[in-house]
Backbone atoms as SQL, in Angstrom:
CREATE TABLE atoms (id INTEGER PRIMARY KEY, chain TEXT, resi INTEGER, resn TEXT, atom TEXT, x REAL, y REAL, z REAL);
INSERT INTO atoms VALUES
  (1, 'A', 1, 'UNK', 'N', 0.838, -1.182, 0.000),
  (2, 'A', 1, 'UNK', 'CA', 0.000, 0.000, 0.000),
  (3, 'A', 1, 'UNK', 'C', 0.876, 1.236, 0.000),
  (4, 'A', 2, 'UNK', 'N', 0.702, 2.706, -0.638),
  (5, 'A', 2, 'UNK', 'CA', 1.424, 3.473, -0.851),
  (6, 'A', 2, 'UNK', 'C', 1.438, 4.133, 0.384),
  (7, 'A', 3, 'UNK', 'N', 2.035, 5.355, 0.797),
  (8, 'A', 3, 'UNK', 'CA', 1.870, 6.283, 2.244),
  (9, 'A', 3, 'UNK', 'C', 1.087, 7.393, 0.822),
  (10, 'A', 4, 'UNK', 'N', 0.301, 7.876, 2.080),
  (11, 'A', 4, 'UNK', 'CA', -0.623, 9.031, 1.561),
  (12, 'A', 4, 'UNK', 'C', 0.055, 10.206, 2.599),
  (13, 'A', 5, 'UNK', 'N', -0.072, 10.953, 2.263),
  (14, 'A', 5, 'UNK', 'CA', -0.432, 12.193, 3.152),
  (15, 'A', 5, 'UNK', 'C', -0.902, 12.715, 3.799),
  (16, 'A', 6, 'UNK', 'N', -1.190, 14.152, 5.121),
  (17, 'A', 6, 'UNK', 'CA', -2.576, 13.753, 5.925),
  (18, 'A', 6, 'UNK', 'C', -3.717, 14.044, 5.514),
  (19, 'A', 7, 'UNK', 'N', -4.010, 14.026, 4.153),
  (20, 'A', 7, 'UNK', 'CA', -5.596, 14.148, 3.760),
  (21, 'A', 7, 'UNK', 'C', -6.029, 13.536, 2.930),
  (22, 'A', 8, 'UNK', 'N', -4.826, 12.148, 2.909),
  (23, 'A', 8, 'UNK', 'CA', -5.177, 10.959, 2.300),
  (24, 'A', 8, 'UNK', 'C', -5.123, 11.239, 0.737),
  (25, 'A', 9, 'UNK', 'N', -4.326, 11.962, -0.059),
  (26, 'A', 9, 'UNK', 'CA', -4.122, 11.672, -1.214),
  (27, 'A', 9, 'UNK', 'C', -2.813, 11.301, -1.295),
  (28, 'A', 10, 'UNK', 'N', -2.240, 10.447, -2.003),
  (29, 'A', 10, 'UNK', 'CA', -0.458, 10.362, -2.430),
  (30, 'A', 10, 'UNK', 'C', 0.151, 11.426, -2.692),
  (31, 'A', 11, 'UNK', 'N', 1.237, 11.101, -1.950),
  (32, 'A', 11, 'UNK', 'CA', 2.364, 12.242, -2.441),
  (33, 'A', 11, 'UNK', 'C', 2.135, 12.696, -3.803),
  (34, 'A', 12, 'UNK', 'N', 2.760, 14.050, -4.373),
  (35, 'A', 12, 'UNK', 'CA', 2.871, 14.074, -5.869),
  (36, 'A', 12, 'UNK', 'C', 4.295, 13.626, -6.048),
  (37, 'A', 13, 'UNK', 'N', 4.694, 13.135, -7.326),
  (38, 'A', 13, 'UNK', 'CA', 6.093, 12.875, -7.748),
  (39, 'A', 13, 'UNK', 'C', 6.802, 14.296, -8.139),
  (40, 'A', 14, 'UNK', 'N', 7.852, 14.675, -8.238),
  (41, 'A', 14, 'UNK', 'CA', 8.107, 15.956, -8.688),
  (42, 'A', 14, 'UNK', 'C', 8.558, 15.968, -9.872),
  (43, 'A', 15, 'UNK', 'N', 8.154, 17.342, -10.329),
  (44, 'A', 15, 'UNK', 'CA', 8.349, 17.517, -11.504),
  (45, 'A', 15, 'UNK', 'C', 9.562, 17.221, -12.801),
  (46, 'A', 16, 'UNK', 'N', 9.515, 16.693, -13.594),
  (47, 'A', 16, 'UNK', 'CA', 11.281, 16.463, -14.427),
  (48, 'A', 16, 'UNK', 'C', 11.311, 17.586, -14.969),
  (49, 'A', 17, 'UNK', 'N', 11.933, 17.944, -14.946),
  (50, 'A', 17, 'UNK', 'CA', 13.130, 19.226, -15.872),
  (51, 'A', 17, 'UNK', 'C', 12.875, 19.073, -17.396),
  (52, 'A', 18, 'UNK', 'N', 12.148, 19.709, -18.019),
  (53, 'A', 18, 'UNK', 'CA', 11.391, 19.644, -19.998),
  (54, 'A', 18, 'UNK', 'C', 12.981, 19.122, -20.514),
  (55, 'A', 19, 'UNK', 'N', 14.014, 19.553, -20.292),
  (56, 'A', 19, 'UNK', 'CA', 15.327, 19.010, -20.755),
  (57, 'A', 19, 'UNK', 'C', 15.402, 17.840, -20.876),
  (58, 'A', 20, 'UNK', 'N', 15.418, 16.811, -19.319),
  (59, 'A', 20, 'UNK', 'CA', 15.453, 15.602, -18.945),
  (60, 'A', 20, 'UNK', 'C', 14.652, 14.693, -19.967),
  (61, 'A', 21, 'UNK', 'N', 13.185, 15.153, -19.535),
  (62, 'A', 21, 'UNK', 'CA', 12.000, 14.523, -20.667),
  (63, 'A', 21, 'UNK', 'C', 12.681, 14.245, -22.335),
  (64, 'A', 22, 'UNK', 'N', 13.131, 15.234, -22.787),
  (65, 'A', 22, 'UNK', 'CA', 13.621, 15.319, -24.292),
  (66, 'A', 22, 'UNK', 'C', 15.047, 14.064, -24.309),
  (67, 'A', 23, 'UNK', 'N', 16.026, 14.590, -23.328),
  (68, 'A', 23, 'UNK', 'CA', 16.973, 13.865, -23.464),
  (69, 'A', 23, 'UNK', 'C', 16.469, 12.584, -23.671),
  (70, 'A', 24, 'UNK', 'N', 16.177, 11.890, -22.442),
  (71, 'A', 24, 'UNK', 'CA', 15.781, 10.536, -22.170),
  (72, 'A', 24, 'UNK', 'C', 14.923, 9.837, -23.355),
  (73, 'A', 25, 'UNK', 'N', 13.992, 10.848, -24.002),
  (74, 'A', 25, 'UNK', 'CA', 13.857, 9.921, -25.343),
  (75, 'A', 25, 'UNK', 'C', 14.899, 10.368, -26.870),
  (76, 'A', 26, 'UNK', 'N', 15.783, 11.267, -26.497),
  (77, 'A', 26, 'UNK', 'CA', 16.760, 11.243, -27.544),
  (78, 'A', 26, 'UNK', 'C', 17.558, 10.061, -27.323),
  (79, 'A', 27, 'UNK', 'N', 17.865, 9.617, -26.257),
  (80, 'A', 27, 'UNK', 'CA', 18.580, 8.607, -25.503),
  (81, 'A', 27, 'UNK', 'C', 18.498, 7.308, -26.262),
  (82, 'A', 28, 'UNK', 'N', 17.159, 7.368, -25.815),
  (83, 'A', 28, 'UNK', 'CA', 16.066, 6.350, -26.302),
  (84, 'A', 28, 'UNK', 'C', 15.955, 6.077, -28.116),
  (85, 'A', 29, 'UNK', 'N', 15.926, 7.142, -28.745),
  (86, 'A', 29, 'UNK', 'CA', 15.969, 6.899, -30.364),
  (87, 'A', 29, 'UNK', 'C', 17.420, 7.015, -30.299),
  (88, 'A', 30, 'UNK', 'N', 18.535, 7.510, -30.470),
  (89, 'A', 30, 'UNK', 'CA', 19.396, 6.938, -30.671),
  (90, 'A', 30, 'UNK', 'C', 19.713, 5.906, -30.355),
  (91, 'A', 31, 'UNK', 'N', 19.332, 5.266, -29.344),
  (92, 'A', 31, 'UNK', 'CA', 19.813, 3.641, -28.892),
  (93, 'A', 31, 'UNK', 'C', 19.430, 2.762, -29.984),
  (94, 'A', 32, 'UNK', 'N', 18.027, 2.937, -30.228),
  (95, 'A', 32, 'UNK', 'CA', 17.739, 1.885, -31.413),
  (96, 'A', 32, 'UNK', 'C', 17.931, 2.509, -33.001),
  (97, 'A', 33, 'UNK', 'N', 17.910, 3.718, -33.054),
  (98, 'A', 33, 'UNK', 'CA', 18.792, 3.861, -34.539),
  (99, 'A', 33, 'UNK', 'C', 20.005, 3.328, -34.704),
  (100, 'A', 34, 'UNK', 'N', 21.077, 3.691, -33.896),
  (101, 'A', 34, 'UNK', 'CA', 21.947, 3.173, -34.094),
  (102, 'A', 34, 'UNK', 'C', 22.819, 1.982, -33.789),
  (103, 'A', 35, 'UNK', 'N', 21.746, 1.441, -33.304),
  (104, 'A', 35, 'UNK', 'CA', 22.079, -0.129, -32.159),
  (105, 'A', 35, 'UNK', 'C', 23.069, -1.126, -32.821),
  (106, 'A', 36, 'UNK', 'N', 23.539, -1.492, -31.914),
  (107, 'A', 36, 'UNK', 'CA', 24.787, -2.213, -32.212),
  (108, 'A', 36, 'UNK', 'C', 26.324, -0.992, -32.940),
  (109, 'A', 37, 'UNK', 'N', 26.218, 0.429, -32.917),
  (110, 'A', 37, 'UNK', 'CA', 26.764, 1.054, -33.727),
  (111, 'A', 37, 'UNK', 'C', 27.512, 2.147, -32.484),
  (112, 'A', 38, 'UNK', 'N', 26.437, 2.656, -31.445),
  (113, 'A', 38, 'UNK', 'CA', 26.914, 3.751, -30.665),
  (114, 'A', 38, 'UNK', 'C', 26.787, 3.898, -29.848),
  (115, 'A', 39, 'UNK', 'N', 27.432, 3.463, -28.647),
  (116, 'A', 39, 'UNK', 'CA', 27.366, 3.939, -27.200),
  (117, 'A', 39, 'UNK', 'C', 27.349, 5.206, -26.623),
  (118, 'A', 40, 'UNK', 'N', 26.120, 5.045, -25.633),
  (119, 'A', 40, 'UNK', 'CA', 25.479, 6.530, -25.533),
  (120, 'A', 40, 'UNK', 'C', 25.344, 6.449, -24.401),
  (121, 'A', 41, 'UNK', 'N', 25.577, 7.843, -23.872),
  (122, 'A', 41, 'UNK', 'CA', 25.261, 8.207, -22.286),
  (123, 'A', 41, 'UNK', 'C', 25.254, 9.911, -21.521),
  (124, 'A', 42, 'UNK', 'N', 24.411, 9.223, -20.716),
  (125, 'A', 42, 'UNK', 'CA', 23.835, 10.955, -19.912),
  (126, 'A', 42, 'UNK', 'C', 25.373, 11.595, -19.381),
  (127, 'A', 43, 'UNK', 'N', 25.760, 12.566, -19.902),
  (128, 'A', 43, 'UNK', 'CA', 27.295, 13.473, -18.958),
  (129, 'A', 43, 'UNK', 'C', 25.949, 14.151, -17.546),
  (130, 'A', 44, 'UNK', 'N', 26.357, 13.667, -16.828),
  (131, 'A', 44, 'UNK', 'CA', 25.844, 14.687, -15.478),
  (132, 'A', 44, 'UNK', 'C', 27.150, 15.634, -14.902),
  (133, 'A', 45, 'UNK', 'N', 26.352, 16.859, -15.185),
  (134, 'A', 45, 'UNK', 'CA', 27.400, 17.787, -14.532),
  (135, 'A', 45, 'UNK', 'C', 26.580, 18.690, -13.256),
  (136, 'A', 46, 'UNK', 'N', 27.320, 19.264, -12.220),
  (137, 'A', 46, 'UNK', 'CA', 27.055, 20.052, -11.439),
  (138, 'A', 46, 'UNK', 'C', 27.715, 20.130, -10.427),
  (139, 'A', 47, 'UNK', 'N', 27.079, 21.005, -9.476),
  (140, 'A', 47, 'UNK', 'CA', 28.034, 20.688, -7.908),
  (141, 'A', 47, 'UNK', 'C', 26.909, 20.330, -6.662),
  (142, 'A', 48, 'UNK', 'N', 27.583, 19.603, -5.838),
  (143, 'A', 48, 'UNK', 'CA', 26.800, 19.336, -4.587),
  (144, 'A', 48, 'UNK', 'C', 27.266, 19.615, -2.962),
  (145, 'A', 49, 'UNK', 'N', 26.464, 20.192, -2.253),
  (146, 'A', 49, 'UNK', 'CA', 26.682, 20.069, -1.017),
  (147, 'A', 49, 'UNK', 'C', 27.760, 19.253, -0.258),
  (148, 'A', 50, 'UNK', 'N', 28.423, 19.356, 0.431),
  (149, 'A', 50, 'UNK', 'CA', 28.976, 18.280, 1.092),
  (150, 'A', 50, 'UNK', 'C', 28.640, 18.309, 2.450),
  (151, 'A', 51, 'UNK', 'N', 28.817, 17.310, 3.525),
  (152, 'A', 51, 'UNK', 'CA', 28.434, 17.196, 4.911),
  (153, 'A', 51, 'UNK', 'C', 29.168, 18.317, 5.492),
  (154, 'A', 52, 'UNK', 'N', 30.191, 18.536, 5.786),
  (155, 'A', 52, 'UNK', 'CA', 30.945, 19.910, 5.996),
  (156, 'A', 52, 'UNK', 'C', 30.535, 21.234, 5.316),
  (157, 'A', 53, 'UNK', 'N', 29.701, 21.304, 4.825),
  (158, 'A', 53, 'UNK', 'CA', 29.782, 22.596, 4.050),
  (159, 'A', 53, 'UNK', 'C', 30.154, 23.441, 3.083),
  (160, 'A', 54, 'UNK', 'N', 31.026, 22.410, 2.479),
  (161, 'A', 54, 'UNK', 'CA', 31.474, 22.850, 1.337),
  (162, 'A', 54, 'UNK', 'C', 30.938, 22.219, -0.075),
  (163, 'A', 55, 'UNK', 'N', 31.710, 22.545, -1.338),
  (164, 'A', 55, 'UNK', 'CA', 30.815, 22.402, -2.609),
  (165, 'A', 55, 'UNK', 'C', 31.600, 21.613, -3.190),
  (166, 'A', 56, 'UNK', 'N', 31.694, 20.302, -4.261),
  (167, 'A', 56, 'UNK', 'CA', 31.919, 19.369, -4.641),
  (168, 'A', 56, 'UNK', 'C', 31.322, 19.789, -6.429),
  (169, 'A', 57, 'UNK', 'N', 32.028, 19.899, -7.387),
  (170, 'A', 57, 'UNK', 'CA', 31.522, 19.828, -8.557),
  (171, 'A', 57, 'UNK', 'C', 31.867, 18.660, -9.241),
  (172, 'A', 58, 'UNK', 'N', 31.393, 17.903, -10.115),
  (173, 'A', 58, 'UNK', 'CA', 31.438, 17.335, -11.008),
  (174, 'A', 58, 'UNK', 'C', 31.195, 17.511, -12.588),
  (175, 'A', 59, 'UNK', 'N', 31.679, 16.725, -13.160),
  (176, 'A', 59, 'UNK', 'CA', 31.210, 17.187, -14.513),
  (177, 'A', 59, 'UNK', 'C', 32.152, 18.380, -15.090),
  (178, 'A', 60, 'UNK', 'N', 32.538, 18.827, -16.547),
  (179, 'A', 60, 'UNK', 'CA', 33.098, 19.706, -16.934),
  (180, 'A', 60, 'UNK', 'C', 32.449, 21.040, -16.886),
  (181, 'A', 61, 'UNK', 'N', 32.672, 22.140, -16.960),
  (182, 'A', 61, 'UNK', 'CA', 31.821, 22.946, -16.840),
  (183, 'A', 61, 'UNK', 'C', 31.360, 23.220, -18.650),
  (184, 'A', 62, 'UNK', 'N', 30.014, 23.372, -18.870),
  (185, 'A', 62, 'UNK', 'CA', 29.856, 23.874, -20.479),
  (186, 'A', 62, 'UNK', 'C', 29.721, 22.008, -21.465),
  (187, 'A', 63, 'UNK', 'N', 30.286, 21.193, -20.826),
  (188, 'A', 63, 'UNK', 'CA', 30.430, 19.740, -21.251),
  (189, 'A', 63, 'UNK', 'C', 28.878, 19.581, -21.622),
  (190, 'A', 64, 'UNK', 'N', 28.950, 18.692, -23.273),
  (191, 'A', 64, 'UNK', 'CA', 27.379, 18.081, -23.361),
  (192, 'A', 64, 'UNK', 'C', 26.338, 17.759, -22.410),
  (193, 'A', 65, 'UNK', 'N', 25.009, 17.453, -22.741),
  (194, 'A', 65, 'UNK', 'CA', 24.558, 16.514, -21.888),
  (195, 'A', 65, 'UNK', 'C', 24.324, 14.887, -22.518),
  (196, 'A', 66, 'UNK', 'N', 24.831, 14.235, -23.269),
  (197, 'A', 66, 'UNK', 'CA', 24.991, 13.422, -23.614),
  (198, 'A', 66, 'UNK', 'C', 26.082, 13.349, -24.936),
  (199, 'A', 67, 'UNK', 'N', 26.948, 11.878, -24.141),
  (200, 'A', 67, 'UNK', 'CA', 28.028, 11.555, -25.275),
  (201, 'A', 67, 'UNK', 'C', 27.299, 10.103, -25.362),
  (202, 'A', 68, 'UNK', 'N', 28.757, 9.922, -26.347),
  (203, 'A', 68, 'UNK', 'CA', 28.585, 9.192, -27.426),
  (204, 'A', 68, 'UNK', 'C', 29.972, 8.540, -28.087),
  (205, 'A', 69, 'UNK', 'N', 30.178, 7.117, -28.437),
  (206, 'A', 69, 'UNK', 'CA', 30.777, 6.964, -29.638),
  (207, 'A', 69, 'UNK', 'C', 30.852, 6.342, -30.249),
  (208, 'A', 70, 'UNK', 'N', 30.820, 6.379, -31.481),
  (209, 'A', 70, 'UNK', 'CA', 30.146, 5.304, -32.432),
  (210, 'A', 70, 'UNK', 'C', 31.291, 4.877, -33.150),
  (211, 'A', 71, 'UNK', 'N', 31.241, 3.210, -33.581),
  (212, 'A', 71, 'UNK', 'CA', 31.478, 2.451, -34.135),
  (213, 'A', 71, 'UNK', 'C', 31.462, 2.366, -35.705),
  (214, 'A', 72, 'UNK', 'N', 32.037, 1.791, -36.008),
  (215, 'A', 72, 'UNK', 'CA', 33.610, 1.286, -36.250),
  (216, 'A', 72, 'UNK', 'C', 34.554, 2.384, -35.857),
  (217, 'A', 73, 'UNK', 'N', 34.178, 3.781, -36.397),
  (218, 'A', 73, 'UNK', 'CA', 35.017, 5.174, -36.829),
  (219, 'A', 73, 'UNK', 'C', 35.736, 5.616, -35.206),
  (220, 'A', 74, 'UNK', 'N', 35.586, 4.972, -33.861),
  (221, 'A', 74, 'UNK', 'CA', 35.295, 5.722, -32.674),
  (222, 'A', 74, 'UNK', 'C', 35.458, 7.013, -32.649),
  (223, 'A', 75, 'UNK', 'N', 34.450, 7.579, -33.567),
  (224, 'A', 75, 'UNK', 'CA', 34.142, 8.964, -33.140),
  (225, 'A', 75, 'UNK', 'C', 33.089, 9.364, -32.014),
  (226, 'A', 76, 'UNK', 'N', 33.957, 10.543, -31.365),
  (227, 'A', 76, 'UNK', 'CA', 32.820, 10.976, -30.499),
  (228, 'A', 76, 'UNK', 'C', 31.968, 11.474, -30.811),
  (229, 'A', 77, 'UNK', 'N', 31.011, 11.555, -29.914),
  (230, 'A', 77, 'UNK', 'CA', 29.280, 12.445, -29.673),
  (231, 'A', 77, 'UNK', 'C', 29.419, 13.430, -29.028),
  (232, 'A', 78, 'UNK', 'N', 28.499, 14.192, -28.743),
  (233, 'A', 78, 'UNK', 'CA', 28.351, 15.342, -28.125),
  (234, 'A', 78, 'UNK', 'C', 27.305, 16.158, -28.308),
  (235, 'A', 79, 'UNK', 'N', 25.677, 15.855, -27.708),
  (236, 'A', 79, 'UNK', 'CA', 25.249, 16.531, -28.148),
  (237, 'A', 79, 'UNK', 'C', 24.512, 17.538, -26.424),
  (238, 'A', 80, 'UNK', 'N', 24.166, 18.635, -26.847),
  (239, 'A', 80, 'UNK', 'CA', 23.950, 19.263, -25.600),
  (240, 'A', 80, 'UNK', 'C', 22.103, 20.067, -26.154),
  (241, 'A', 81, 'UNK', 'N', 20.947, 19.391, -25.245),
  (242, 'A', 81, 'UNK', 'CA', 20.076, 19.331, -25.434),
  (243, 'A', 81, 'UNK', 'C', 19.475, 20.747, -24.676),
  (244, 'A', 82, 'UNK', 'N', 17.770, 21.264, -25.533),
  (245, 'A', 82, 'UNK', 'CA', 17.584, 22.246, -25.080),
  (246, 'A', 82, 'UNK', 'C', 16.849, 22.236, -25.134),
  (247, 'A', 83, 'UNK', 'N', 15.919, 22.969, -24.494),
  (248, 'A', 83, 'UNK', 'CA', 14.037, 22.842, -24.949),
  (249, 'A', 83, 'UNK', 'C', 14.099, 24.037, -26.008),
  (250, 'A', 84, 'UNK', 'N', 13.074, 24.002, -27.077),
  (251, 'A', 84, 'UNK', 'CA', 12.721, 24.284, -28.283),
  (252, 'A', 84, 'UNK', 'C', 12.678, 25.610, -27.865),
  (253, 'A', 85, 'UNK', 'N', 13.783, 26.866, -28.765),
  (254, 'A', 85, 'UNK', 'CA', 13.637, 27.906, -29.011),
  (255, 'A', 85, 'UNK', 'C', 14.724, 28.421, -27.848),
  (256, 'A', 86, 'UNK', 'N', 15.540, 27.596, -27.589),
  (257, 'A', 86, 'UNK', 'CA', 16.258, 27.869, -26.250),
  (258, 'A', 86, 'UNK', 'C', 17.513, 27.537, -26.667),
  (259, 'A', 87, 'UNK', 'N', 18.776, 28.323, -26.406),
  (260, 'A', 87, 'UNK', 'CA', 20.165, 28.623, -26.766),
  (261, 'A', 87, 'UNK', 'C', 21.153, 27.889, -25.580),
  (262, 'A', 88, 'UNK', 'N', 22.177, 27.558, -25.982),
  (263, 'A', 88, 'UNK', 'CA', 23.164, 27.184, -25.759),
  (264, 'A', 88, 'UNK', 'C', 24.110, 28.128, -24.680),
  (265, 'A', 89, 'UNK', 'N', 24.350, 28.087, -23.338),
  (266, 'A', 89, 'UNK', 'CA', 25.130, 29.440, -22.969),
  (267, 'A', 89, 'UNK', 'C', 26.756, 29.271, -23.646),
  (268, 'A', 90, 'UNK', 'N', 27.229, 30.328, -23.227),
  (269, 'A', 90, 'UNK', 'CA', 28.401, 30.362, -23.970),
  (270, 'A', 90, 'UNK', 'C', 29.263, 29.113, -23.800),
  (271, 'A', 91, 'UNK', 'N', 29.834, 29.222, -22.441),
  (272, 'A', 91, 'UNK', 'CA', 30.653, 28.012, -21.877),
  (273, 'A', 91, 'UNK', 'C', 30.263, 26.676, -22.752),
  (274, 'A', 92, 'UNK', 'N', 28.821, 26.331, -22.898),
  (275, 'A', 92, 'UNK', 'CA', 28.258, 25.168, -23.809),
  (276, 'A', 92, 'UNK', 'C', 28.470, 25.287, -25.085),
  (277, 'A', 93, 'UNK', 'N', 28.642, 26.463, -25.553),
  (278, 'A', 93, 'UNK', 'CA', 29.016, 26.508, -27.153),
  (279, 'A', 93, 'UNK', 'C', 30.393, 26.360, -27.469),
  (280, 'A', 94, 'UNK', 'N', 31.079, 26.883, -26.280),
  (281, 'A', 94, 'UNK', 'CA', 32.526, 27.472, -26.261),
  (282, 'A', 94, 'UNK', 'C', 33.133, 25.185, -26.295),
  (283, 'A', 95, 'UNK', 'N', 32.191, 24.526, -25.773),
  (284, 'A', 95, 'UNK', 'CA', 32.892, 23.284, -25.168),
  (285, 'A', 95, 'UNK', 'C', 32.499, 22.530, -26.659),
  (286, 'A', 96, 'UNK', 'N', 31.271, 22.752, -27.398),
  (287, 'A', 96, 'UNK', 'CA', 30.853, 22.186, -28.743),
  (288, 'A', 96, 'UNK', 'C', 31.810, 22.450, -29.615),
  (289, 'A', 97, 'UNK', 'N', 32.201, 23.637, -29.527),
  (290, 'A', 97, 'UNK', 'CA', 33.359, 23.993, -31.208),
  (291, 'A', 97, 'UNK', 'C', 34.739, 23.399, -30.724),
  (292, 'A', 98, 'UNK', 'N', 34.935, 23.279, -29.135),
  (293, 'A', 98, 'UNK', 'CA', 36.538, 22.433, -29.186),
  (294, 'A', 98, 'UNK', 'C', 36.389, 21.129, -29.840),
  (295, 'A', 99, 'UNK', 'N', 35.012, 20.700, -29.389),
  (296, 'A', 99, 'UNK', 'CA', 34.559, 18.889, -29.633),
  (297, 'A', 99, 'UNK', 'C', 34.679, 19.327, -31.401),
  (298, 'A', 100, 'UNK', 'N', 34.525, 19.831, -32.109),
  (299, 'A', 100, 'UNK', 'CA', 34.546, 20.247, -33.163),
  (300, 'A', 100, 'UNK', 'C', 35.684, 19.994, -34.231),
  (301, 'A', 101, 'UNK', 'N', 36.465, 20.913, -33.203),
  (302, 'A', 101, 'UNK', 'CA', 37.684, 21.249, -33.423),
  (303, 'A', 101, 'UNK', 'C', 38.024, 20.056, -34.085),
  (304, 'A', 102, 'UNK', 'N', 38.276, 19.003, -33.084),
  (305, 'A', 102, 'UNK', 'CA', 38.581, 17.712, -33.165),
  (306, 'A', 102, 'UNK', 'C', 38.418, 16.770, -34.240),
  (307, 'A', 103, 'UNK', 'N', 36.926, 16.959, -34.587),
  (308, 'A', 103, 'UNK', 'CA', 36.719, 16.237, -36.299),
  (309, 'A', 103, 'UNK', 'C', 35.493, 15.776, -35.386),
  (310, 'A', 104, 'UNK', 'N', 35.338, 15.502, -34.360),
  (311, 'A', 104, 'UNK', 'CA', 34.149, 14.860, -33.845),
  (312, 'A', 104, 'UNK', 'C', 32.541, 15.590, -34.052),
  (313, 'A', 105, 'UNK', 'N', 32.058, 14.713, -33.387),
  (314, 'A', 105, 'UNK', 'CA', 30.453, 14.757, -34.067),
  (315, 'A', 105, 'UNK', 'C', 29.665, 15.997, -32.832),
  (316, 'A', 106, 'UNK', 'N', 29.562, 17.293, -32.640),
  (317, 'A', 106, 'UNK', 'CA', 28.609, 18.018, -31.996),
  (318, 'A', 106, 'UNK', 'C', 27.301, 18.515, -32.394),
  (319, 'A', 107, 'UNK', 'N', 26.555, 18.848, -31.542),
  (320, 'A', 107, 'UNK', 'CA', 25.696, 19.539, -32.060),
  (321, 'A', 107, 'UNK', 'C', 24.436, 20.231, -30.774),
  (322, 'A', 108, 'UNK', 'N', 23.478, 21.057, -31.217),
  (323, 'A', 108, 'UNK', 'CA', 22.471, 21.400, -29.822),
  (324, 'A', 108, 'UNK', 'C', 21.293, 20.786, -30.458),
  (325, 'A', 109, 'UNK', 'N', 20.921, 20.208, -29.553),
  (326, 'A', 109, 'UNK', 'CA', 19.562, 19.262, -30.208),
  (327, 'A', 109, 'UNK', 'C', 18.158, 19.923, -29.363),
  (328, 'A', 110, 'UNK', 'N', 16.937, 19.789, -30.059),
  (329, 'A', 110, 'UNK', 'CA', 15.644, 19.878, -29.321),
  (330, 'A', 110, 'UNK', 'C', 14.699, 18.709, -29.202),
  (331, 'A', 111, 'UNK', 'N', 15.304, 17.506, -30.011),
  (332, 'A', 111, 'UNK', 'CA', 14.369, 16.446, -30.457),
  (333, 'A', 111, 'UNK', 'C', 15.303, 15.113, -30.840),
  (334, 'A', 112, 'UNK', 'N', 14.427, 14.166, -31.118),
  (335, 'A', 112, 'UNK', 'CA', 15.377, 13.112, -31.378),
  (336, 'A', 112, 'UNK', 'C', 15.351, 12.953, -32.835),
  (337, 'A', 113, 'UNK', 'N', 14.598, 13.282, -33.684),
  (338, 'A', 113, 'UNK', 'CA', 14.731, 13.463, -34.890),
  (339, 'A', 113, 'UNK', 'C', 15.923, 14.633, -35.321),
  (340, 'A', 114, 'UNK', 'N', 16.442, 15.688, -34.273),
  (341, 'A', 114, 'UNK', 'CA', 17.376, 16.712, -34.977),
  (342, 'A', 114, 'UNK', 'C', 18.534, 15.915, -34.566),
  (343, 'A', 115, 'UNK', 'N', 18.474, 15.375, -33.184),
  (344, 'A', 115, 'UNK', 'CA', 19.689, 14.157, -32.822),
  (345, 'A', 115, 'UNK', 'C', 20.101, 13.157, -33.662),
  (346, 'A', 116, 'UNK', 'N', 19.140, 12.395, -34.325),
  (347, 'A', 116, 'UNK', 'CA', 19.632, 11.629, -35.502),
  (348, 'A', 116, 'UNK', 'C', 19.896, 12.279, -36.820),
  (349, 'A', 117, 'UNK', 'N', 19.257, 12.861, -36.991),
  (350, 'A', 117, 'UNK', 'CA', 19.777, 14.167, -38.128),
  (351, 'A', 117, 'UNK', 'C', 21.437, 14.521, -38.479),
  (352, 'A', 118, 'UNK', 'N', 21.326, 15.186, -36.857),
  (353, 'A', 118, 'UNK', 'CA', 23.262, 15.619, -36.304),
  (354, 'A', 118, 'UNK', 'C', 24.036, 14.142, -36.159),
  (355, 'A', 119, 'UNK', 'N', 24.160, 13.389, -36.094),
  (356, 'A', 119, 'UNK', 'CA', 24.815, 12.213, -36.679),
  (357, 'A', 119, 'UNK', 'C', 24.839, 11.759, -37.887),
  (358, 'A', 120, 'UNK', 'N', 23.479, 11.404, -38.241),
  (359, 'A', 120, 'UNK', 'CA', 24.062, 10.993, -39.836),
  (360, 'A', 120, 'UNK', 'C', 24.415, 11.969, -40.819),
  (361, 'A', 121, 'UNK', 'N', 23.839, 13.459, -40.893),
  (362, 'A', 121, 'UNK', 'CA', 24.416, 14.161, -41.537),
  (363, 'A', 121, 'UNK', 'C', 26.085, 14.269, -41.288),
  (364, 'A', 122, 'UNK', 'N', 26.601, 14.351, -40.075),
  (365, 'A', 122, 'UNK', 'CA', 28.144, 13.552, -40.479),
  (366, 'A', 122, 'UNK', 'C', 28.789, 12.510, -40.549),
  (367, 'A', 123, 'UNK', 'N', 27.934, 11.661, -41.111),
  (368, 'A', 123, 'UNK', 'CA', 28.015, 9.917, -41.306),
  (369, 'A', 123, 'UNK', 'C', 28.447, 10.372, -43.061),
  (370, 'A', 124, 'UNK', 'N', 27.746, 11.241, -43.664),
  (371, 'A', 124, 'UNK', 'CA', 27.714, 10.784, -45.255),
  (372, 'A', 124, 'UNK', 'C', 28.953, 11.204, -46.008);
């Protein structure tokens, strides 16, 4: 039986982040577009609390939110997701054109159709 609350309805779950939502099914269509071809995964970046009081970061600062690298070529991924009509801050653009630099695969995605898009358009 679930715990309710004191007026007897269930907790609510909290809300996901419109980012999260998008990623997780870009995640999701790239896994099976390119299956068997590209290993894919969430970059979590940020900082956290510590028991003492101090701050703990992880993650690069400006770094994707999901890499990648695909097979045979091991080129990397990199794509850094946004909700629709929504920009990249600098640090995030500034970290896409080094991945760039490189020959590797970047891009800012809103969907999983622009995510598969930004791969195979540098597949051809």
């Amino acid at each position: 039986m679930s715990k309710t609350n004191q007026v007897g309805a269930k907790p609510a779950r909290p809300k996901q982040n419109p980012e999260t939502v998008i990623m997780k099914s870009i995640i999701d269509s790239l896994a099976w577009r390119f299956r068997g071809r590209l290993k894919i995964w969430r970059n979590n970046t940020g900082a956290t609390k510590t028991a003492a009081g101090g701050f703990v970061r992880y993650g690069e600062v400006g770094s994707a939110d999901i890499f990648g690298v695909l097979s045979p070529e091991g080129r990397f991924v990199a794509l850094e997701v946004k909700q629709p009509g929504k920009k990249p801050t600098a640090a995030q653009s500034e970290w896409l054109r080094e991945v760039k630099e490189h020959g590797w695969i970047a891009a800012v995605v809103s969907s999983p159709e622009e995510a598969v898009a930004a791969i195979e358009g540098e597949l051809l």
